[in-house]
C-alpha positions in Angstrom: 0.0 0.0 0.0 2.8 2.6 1.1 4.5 1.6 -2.3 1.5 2.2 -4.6 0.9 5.6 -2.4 5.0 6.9 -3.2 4.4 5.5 -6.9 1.2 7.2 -7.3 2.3 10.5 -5.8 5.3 10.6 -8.0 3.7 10.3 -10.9 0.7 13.0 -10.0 3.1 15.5 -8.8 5.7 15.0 -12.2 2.6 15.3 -14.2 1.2 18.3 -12.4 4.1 20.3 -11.8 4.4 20.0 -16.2 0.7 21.0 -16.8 0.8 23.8 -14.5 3.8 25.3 -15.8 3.4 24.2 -19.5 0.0 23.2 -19.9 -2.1 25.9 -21.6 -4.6 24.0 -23.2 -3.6 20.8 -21.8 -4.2 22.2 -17.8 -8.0 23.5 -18.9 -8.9 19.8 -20.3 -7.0 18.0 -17.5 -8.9 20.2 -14.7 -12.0 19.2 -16.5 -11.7 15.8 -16.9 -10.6 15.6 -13.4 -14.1 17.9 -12.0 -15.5 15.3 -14.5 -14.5 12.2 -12.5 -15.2 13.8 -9.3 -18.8 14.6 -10.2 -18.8 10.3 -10.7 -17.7 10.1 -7.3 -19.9 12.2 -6.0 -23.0 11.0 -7.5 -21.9 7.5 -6.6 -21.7 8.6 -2.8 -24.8 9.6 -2.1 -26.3 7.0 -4.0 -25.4 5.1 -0.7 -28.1 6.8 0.6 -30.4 6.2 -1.9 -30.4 9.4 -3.4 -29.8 9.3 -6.9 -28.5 12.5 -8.7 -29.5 13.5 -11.7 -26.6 12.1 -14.1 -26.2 13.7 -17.2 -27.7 17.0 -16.2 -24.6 17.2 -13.6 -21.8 15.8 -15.9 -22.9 17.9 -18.6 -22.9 21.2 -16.3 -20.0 20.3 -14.9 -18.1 20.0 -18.5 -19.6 22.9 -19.5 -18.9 25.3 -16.3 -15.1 24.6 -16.5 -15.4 24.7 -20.3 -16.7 28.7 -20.1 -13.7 29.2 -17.2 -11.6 28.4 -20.1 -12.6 29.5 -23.3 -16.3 31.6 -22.0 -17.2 34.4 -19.6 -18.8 34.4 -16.1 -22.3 35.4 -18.0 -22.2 32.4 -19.5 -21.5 30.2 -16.6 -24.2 31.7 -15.0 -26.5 30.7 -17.8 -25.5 27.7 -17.2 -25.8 27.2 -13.7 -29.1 28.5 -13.8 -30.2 26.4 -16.7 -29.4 23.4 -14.7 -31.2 24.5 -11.8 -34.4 25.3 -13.5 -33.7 21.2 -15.6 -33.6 19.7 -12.6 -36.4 21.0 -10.4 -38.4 20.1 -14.0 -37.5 17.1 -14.0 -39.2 16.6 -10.2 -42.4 17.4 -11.5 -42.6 15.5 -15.1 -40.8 12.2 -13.8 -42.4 12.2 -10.2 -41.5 9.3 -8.2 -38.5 8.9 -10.2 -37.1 12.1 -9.2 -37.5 13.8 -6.2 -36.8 16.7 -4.9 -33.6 15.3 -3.0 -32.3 14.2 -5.8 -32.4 17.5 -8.0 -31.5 19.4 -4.7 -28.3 16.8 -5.0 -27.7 17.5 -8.2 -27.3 21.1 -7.8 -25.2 20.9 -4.7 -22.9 18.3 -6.6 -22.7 20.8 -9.4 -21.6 24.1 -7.7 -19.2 22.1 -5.4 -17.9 20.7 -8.1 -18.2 22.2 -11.1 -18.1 25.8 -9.5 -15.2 25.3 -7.7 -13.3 23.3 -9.5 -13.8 26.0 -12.4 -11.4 28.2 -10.2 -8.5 26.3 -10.8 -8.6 26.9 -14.4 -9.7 30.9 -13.5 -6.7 31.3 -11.6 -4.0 29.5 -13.7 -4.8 31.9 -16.3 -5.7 34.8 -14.6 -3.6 38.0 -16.2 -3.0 40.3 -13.0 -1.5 43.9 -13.8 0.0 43.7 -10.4 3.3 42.8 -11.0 5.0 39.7 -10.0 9.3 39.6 -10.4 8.8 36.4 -11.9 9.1 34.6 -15.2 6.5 32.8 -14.9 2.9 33.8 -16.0 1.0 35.8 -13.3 -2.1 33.5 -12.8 0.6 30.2 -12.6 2.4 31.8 -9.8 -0.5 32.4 -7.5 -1.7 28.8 -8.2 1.7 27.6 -7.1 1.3 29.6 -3.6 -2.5 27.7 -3.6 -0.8 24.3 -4.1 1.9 24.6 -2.2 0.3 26.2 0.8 -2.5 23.6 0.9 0.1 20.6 0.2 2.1 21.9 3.2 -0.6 22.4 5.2 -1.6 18.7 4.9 1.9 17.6 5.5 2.6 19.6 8.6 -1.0 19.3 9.9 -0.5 15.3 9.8 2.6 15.0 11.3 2.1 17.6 13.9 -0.6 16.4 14.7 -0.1 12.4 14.8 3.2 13.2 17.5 1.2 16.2 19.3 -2.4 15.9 18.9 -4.5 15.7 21.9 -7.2 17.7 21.2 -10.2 17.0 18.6 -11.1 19.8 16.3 -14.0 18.4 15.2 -14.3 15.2 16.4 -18.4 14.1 15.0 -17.3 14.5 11.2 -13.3 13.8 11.4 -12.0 12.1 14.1 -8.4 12.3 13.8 -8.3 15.8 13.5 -6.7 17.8 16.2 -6.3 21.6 16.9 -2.7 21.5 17.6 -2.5 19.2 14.0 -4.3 22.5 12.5 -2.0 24.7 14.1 0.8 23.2 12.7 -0.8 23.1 9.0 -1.1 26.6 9.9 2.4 27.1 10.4 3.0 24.7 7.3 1.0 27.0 4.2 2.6 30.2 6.1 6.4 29.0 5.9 5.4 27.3 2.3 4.0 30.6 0.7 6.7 32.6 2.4 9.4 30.6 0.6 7.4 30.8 -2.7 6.5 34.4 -2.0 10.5 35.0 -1.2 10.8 33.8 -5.2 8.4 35.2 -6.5 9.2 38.9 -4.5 6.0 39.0 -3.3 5.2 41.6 -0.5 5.2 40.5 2.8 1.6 41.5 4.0 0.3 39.7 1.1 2.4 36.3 2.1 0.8 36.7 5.4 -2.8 37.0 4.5 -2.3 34.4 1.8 -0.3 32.0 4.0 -3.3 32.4 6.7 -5.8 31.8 3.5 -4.5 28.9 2.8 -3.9 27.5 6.5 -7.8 28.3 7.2 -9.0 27.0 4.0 -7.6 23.4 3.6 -8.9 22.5 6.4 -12.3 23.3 6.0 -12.2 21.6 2.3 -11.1 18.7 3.9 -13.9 18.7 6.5 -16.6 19.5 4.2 -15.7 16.4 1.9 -15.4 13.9 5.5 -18.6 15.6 6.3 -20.4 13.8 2.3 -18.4 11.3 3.3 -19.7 10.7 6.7 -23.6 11.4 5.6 -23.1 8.7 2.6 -21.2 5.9 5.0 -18.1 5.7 2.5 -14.5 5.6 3.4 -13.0 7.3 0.0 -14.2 9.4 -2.8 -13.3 6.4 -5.0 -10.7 4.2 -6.0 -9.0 5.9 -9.2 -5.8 6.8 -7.5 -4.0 3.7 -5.9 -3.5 4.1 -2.3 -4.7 7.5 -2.3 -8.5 7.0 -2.9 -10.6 8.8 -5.5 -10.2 12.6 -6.9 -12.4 14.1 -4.3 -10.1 13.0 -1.6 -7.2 14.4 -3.3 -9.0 17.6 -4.3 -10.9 18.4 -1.4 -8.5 21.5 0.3 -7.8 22.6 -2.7 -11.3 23.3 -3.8 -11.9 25.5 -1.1 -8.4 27.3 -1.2 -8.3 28.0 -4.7 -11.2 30.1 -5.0 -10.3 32.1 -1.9 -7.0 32.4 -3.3 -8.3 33.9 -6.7 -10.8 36.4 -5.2 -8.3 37.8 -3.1 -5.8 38.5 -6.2 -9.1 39.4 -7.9 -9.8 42.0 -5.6 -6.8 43.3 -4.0 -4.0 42.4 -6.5 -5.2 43.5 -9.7 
């Protein structure tokens, strides 16, 4: 199991550190296919519970959200979203029993934590700031560096601090093994990660800080919120695409909370 974890993580960080840096087109479809493949998951979960989302109507909104954060505009996302919201409470009234309102209500929450979020990761890889950066590297790639590595040293440091110092639960009816002093330390971990990025990348200091604590508050509560669907549908992984680390959800959980967080802050106080 530890071999197939190493193996897998090798591979996934290898390929994303090329499709991030180098991607272009090839980020925008991997980001989709990927928010494709978590929309399986979560569909599949909450089957569990007998709820049964509505399929197509979510993996077609879901395709087509993070298709528009590519190549559309935020009107048309909306038009979108909103479509699918109006499908889907329709579909309650002409296929009644088949579909109830659970299910549609499902659907849309699957879609807009999916879809929605997962949209950001393509808004802020190629998000053009005119606040400058003394970097080579494009603007919107730089600040989804400080999102990945904050939120992957926050999950490092909040693990080990946690497993040798943990005593007390942070929120002990949806994740256990969570502790505060674990939290603390993934704290610690996003603000000495985006500090060193921020170093490279000559970003001010107050915006490290705010950004490191973004990041530090953020991953957490991604990570909660998917143990929480988890929890309510009685499953113990997302899925089983990656070997030894579980499905896409579980993988993408933090980062779906801190990327958006991450963009509307550059969005609104960096540009």
């Amino acid at each position: 199991m530890l071999g197939k974890r190493i193996i897998t993580a090798l591979i996934g960080m290898a390929y994303t550190v090329y499709v991030i840096n180098f991607g272009q087109w090839l980020y925008a479809l991997t980001i989709t296919f990927v928010a494709m493949v978590a929309w399986h998951e979560f569909q599949r979960m909450v089957a569990q519970q007998n709820i049964h989302c509505i399929y197509w109507l979510g993996m077609t909104s879901v395709l087509l959200v993070c298709s528009t954060a590519w190549l559309g505009n935020s009107y048309e996302a909306l038009a979108i979203l909103v479509g699918m919201i109006l499908i889907a409470l329709t579909q309650c009234i002409i296929f009644r029993p088949d579909c109830q309102i659970t299910d549609a209500a499902f659907t849309v929450l699957g879609v807009c934590y999916i879809g929605v979020l997962f949209s950001h990761l393509i808004l802020l890889r190629f998000y053009e700031s005119t606040f400058g950066l003394s970097t080579t590297m494009d603007q919107g790639t730089a600040y989804l560096w400080i999102a990945f590595l904050g939120t992957w040293a926050s999950d490092t440091f909040a693990f080990f601090v946690g497993s040798t110092f943990g005593k007390h639960k942070l929120c002990p009816l949806i994740s256990p093994g969570k502790t505060i002093e674990g939290s603390l330390g993934g704290m610690f971990g996003s603000l000495l990660a985006v500090a060193c990025f921020g170093w490279f990348i000559h970003l001010e200091w107050i915006h490290v800080v705010v950004l490191g604590l973004i990041v530090g508050v953020m991953a957490p509560v991604g990570d909660l919120v998917e143990s929480a669907i988890k929890r309510f549908a009685k499953v113990k992984d997302s899925g089983t695409l990656l070997p030894g680390h579980g499905g896409v959800l579980d993988r993408f959980d933090s980062l779906l909370f801190v990327v958006p967080a991450v963009y509307y802050y550059v969005f609104v106080l960096l540009d």
